[in-house]
OpenMM code with the backbone's topology and positions (N, CA, C; nanometers):
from openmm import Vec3, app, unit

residues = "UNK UNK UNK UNK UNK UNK UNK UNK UNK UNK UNK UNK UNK UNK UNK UNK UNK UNK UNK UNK UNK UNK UNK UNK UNK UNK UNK UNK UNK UNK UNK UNK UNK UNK UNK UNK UNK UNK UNK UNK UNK UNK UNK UNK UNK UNK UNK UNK UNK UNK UNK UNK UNK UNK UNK UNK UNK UNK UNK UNK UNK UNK UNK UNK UNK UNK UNK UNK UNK UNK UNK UNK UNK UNK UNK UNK UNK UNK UNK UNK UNK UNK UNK UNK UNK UNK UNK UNK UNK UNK".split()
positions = [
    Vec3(-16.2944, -7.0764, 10.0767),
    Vec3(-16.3974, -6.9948, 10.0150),
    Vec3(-16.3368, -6.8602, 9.9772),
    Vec3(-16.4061, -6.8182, 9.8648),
    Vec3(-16.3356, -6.6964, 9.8049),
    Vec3(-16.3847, -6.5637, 9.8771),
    Vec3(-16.3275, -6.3964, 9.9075),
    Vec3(-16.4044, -6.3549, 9.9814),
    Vec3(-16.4836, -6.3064, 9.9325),
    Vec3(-16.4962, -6.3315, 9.7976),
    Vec3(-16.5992, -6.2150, 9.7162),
    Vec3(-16.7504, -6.3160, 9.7178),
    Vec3(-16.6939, -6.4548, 9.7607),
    Vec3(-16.8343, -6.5380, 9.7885),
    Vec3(-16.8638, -6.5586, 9.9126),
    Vec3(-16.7774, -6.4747, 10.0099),
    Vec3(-16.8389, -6.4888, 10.1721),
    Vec3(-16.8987, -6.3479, 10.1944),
    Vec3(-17.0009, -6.2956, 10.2395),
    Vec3(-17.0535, -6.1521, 10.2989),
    Vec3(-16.9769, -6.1675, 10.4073),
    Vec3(-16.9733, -6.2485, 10.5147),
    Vec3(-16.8814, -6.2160, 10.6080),
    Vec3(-16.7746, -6.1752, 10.6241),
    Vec3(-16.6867, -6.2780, 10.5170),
    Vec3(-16.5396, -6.1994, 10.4933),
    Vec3(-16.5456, -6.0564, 10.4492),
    Vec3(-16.6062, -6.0433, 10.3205),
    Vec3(-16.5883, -5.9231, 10.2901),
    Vec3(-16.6462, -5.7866, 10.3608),
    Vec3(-16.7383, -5.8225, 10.4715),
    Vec3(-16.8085, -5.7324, 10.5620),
    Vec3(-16.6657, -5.7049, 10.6497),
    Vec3(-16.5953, -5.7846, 10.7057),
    Vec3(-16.4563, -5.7849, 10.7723),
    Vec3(-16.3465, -5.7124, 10.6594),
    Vec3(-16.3350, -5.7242, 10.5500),
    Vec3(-16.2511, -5.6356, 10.5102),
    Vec3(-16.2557, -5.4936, 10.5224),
    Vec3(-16.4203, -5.4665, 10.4402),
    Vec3(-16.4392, -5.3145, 10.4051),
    Vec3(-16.4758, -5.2961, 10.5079),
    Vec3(-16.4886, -5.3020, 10.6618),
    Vec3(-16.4147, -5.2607, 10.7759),
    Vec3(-16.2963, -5.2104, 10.8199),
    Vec3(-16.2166, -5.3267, 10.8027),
    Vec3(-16.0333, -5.3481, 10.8233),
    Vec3(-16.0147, -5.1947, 10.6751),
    Vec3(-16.1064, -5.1962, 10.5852),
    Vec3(-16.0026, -5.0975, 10.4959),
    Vec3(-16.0535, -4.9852, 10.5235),
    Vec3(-16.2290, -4.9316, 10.5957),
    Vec3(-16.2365, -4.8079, 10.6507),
    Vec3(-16.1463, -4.8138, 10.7995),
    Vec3(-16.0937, -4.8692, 10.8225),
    Vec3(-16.0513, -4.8130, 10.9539),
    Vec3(-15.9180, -4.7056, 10.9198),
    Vec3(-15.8695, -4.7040, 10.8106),
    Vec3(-15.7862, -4.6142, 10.7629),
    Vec3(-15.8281, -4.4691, 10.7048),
    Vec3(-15.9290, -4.4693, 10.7048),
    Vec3(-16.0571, -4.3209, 10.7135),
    Vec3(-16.0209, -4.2956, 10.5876),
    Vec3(-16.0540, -4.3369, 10.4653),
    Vec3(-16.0225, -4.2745, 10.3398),
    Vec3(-16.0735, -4.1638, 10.3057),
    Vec3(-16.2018, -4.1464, 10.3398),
    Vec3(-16.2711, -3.9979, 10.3537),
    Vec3(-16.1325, -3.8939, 10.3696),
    Vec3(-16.1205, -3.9450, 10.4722),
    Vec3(-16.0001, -3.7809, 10.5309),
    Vec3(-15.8927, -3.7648, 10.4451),
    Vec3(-15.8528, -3.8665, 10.3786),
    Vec3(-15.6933, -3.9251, 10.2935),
    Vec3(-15.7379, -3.8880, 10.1562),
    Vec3(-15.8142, -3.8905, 10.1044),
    Vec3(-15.8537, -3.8251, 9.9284),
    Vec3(-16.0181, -3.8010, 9.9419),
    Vec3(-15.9653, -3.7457, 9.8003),
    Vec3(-16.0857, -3.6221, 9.7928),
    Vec3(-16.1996, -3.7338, 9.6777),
    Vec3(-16.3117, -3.6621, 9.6320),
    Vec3(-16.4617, -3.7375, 9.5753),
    Vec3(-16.3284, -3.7896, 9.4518),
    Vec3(-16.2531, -3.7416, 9.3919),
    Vec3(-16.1959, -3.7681, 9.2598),
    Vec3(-16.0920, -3.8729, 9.2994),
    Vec3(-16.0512, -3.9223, 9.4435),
    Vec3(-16.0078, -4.0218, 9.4786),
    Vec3(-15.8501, -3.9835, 9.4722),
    Vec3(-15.8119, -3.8670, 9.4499),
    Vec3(-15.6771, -3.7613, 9.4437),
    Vec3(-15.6020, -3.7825, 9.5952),
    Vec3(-15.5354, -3.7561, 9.6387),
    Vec3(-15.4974, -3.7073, 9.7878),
    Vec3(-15.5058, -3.5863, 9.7885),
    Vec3(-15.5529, -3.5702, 9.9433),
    Vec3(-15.5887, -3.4248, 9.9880),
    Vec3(-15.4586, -3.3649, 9.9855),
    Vec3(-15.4547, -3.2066, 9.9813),
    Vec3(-15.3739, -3.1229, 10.0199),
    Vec3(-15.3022, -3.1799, 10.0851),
    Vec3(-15.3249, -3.1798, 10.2512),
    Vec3(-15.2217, -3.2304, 10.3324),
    Vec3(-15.1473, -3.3000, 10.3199),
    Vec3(-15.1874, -3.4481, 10.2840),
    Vec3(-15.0950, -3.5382, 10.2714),
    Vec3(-14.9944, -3.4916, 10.1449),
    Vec3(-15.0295, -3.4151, 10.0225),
    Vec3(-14.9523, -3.3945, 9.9262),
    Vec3(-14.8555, -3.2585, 9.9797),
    Vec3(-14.8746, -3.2092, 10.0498),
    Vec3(-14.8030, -3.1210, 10.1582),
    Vec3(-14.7086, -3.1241, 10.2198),
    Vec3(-14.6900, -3.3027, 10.2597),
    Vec3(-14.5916, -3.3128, 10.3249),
    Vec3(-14.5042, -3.4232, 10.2810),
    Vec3(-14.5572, -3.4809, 10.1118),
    Vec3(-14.4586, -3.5789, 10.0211),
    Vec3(-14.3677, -3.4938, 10.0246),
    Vec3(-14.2439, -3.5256, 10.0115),
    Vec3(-14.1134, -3.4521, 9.9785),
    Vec3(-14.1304, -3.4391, 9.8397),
    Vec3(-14.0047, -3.3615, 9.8279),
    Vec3(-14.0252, -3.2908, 9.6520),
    Vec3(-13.8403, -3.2456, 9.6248),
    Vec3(-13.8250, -3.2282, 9.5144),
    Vec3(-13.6975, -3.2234, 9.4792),
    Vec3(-13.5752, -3.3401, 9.5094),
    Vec3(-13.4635, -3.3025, 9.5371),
    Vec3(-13.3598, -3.3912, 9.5688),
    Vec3(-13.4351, -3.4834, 9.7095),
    Vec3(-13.5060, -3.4532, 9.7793),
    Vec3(-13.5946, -3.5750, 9.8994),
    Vec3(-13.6424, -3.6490, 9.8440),
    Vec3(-13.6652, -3.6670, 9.7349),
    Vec3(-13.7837, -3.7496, 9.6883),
    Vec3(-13.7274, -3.8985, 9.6926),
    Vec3(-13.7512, -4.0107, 9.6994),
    Vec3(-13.6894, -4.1910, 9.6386),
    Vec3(-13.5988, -4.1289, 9.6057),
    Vec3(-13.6855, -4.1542, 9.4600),
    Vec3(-13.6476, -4.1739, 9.3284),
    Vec3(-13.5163, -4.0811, 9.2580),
    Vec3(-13.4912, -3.9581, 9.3514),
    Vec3(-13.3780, -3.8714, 9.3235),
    Vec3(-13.2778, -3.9204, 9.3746),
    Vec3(-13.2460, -4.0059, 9.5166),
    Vec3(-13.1334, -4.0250, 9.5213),
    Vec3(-13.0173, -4.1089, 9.4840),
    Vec3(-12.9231, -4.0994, 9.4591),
    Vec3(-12.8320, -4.1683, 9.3756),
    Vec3(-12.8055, -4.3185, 9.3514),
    Vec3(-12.8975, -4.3476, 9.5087),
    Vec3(-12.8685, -4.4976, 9.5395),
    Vec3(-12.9792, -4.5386, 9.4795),
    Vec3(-13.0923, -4.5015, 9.4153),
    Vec3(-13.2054, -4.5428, 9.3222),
    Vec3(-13.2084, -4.5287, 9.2180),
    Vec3(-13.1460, -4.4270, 9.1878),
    Vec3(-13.1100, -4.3822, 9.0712),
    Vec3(-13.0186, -4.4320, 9.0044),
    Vec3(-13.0731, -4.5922, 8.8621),
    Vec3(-12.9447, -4.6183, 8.8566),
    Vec3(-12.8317, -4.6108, 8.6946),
    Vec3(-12.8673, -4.4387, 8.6637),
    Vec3(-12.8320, -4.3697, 8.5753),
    Vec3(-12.6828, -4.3275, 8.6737),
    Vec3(-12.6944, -4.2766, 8.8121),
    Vec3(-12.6071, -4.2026, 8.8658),
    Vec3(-12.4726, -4.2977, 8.8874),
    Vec3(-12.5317, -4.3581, 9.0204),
    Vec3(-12.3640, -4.4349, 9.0619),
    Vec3(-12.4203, -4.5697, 8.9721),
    Vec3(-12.3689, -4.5917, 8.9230),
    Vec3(-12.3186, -4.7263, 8.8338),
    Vec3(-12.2037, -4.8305, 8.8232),
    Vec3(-12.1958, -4.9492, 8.8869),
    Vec3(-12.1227, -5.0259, 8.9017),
    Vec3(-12.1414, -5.2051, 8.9273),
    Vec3(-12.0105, -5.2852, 8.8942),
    Vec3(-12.0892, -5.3974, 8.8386),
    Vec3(-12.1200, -5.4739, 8.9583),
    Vec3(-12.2413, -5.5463, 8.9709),
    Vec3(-12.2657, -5.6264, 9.0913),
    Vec3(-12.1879, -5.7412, 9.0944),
    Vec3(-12.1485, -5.7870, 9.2232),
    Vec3(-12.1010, -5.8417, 9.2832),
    Vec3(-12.1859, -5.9462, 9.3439),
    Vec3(-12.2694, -6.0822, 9.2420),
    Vec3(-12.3049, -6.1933, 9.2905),
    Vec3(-12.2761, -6.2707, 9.2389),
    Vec3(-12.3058, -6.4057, 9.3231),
    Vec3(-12.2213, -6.5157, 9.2757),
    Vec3(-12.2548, -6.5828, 9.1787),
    Vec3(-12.1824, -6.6863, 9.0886),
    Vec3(-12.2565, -6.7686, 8.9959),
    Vec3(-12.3202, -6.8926, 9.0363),
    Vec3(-12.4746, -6.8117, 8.9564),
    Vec3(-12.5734, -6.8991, 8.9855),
    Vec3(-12.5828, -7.0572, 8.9983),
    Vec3(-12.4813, -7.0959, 8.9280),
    Vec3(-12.4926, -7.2437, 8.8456),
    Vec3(-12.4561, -7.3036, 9.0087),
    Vec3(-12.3871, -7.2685, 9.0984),
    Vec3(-12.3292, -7.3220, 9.2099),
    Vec3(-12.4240, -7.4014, 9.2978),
    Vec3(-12.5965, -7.2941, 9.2759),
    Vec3(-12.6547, -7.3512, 9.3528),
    Vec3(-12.7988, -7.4668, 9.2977),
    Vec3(-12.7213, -7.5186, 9.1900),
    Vec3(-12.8425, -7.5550, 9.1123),
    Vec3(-12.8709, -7.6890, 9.1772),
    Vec3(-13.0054, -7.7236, 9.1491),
    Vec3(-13.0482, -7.8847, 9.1980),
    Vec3(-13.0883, -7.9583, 9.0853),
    Vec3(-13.0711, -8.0310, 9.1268),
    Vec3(-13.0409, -8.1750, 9.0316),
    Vec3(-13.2189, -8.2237, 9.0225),
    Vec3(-13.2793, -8.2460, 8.8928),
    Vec3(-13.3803, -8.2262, 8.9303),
    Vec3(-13.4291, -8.3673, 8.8126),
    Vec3(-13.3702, -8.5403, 8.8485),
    Vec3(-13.4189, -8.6531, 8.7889),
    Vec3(-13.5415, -8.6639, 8.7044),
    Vec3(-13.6281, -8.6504, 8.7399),
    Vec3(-13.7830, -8.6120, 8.7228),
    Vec3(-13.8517, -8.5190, 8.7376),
    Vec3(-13.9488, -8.4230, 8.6502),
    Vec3(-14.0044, -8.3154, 8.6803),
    Vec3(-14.1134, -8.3464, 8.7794),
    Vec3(-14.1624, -8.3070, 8.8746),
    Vec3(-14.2798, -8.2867, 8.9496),
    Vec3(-14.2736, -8.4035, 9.0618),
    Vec3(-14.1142, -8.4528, 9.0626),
    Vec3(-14.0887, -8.5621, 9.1725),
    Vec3(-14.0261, -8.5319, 9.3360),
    Vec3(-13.9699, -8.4293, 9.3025),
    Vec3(-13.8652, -8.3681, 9.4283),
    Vec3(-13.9329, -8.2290, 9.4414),
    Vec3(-13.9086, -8.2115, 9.5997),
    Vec3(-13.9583, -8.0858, 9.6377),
    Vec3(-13.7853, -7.9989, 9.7678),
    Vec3(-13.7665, -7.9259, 9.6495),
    Vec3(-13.6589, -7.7870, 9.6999),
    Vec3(-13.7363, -7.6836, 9.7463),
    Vec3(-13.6662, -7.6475, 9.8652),
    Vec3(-13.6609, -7.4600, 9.9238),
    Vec3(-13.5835, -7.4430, 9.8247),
    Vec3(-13.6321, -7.3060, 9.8304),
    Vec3(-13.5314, -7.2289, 9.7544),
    Vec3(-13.4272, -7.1595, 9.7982),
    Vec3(-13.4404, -7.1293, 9.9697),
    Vec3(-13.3502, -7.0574, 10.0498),
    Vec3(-13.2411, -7.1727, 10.0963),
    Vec3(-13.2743, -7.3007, 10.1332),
    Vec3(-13.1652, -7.3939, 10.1527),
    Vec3(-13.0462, -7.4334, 10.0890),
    Vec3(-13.0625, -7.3867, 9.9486),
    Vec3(-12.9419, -7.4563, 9.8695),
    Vec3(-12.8402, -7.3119, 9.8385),
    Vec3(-12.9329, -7.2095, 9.8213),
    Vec3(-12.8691, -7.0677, 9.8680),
    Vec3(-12.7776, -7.0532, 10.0032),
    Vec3(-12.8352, -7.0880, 10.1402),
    Vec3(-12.7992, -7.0893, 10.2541),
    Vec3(-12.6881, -7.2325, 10.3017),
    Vec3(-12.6630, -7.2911, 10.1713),
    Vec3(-12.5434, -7.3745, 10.2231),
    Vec3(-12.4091, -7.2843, 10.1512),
] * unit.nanometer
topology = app.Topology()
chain = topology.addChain("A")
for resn in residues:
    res = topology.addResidue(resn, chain)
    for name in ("N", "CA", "C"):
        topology.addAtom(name, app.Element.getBySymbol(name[0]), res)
């Protein structure tokens, strides 16, 4: 059942999602309060500034293997059932 067609479920969510007090966490415009924007980092702290995310800065070629190694053999469409981590993990 879907939860938007159970009251129960969804009485259990918008529970489970006030228990994170959104009141206190943003404001009527649904913004974050001061505080929390207070204590995001800013400048060179931020992700997105450091070099290892940034991938304008250090640039270099990856190092994975070729794909074709791990391919499966696949007789019939919709006949065989592969993980996808097993043929990777041999």
């Amino acid at each position: 059942m879907n939860v938007v067609q159970s009251p129960e479920h969804l009485y259990v969510l918008e529970q489970w999602m006030r228990s994170y007090k959104p009141e206190e966490l943003f404001d009527a415009n649904g913004s974050p309060v001061a505080a929390i924007c207070h204590v995001a980092p800013t400048g060179a702290k931020r992700l997105g500034a450091t070099p290892y995310v940034n991938g304008g800065v250090l640039r270099r070629a990856l190092r994975i293997p070729d794909f074709r190694k791990y391919g499966v053999t696949v007789p019939h469409l919709g006949r065989i059932e592969v993980e996808n981590t097993r043929p990777l993990g041999s």
